[in-house]
N, C-alpha and C positions, 0 to 999 in steps of 0.2 A: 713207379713212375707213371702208370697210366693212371692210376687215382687222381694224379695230382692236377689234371687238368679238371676232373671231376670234382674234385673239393673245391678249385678255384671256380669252378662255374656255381654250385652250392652257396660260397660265400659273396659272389658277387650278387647270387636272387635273395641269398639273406639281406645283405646292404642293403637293395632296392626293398625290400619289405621296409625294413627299418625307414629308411628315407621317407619313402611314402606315410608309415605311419604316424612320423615325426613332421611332415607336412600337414597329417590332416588334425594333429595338436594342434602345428602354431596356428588353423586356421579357425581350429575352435579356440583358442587363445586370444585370439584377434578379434574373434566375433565377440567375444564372452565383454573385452575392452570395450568393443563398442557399443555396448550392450549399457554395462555402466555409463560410461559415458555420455550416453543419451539418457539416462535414468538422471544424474546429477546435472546436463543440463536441462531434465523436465524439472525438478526438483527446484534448483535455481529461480525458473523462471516461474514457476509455482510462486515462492517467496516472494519474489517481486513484485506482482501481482497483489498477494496480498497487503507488502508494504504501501503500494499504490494507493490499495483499497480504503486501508487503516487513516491514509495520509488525506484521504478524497477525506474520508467523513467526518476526520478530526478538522478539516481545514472548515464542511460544512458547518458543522458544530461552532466553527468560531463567527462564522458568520451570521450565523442565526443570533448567537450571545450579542452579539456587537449590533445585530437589527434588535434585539429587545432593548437593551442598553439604549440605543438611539431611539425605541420607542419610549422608554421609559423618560426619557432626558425628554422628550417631547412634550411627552405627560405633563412632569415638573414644572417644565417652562411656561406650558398654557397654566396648570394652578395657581403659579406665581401670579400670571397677570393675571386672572379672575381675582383673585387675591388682594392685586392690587386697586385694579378693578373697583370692586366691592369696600375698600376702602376710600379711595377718591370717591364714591357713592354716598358712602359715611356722611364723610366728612362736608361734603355739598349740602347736606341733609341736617345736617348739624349748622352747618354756617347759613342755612333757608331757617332753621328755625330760631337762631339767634336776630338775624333779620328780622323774623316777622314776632319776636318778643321788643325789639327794640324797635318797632315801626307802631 
């Protein structure tokens, strides 16, 4: 019978060990979560970024085609009137010389 206070006091420092060392799990447990956590939202926002990135140059990229394009359509449009141009030139030239055959 005198034990028995002795084993009860034994088990109740066993308990508190345990407890304690079952405390300092869940708190490496916890850290370990937030640890991840903060890793997948670096991760994420890594991604993002990049998508941004990819989005920034592909939209630059379209802008630059669409300024050639519009230089080129530029281009065309002045040829055309030199073109035309140079044909109305012609053709005055052609109608001065039939004038001055027929004068």
């Amino acid at each position: 019978a005198d034990e028995a206070p002795e084993t009860v006091s034994m088990a109740h420092a066993a308990i508190a060990e345990a407890e304690g060392e079952l405390s300092k799990h869940i708190r490496a447990q916890e850290t370990s979560v937030a640890e991840m956590r903060a890793e997948i939202v670096r991760g994420a926002e890594e991604r993002v970024e990049r998508l941004v990135s990819d989005q920034t140059k592909a939209a630059q990229a379209a802008a630059d085609a669409a300024q050639l394009a519009l230089n080129n359509a530029r281009s065309s449009h002045a040829e055309a009137l030199a073109q035309t141009e140079l044909k109305t030139v012609e053709h005055a030239a052609a109608l001065a010389a039939r004038d001055a055959e027929l004068a």
